[in-house]
C-alpha positions as CSV (number, residue, x, y, z in Angstrom):
1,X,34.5,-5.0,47.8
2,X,32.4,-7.1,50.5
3,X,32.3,-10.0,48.5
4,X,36.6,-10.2,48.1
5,X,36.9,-9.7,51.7
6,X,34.4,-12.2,52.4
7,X,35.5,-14.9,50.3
8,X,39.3,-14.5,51.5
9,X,37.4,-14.8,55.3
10,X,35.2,-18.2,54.1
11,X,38.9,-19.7,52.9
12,X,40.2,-18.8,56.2
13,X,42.9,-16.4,55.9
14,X,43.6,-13.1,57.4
15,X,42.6,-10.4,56.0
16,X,43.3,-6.5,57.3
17,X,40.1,-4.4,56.2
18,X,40.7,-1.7,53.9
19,X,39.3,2.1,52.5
20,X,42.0,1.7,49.6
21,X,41.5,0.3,46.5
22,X,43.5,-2.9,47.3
23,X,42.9,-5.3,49.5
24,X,46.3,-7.0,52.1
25,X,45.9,-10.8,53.3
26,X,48.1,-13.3,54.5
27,X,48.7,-17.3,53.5
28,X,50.0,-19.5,55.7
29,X,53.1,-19.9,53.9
30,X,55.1,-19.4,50.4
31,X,53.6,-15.9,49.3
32,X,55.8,-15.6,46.3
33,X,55.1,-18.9,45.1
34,X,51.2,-18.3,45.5
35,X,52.1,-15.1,43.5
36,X,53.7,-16.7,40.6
37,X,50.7,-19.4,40.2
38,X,48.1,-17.3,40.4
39,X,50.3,-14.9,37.9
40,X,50.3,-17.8,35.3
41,X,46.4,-18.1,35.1
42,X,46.0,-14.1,34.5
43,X,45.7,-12.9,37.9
44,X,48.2,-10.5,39.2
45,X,49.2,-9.7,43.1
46,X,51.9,-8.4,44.7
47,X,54.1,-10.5,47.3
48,X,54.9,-8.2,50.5
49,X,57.8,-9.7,51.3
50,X,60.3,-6.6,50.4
51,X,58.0,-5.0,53.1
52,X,58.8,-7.4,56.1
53,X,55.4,-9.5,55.5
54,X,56.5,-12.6,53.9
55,X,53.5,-14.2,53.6
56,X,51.8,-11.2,52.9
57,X,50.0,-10.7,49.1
58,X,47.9,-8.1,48.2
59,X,45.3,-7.9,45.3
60,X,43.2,-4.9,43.6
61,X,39.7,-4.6,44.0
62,X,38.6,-4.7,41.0
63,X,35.0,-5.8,38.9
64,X,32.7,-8.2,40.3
65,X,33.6,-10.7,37.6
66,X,37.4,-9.7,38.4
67,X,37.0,-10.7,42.0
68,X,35.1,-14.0,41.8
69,X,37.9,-15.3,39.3
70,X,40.1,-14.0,41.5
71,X,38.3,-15.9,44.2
72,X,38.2,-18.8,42.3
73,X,41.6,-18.8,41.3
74,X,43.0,-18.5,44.3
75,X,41.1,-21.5,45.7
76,X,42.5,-23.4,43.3
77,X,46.0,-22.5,44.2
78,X,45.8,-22.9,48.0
79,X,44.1,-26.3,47.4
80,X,47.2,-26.9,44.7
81,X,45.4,-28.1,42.2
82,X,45.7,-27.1,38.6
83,X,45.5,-23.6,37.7
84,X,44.7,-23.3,33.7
C-alpha cells in the first residue's frame, strides 16, 4: 500500500519497497520493544532480529482502515506516549 509506505517515509524511517504482501522498516533502536507496545494496542509485527536486522520490524499490508491505525499507532509508540 502507497499510503503505509508513505506514512513510515513522512515519520522518517527506512523503509525497503516491497511486491509482497508485507512491508520491512527499520527504527532507530529497540525493535522488540516497539513490537511488544504496538502488540498491546492490537497491532501485530514481527521483530527481525532472529534474522540479523535488529532493529528491523515488519508489518502486513492490510485494509486502509488497518494501515492508518497502524500508522497511528505507531506514531504514538515512537513518540512514547500512551498507547490504549
Amino acid at each position: 500500500s502507497e499510503v503505509l509506505l508513505q506514512g513510515l517515509h513522512e515519520m522518517g524511517l527506512h523503509v525497503v519497497p516491497t511486491w509482497a504482501n508485507f512491508v520491512f522498516f527499520e527504527v532507530e533502536s529497540d525493535a522488540p520493544g516497539i513490537a511488544k507496545a504496538l502488540e498491546r494496542s492490537g497491532v501485530i509485527v514481527r521483530p527481525l532480529g532472529g534474522w540479523g536486522i535488529p532493529n528491523g520490524l515488519r508489518v502486513t499490508i492490510g485494509n486502509p482502515e488497518q494501515n492508518q491505525n497502524f500508522l497511528k499507532t505507531l506514531k504514538r509508540v515512537l513518540a512514547k506516549e500512551p498507547v490504549r
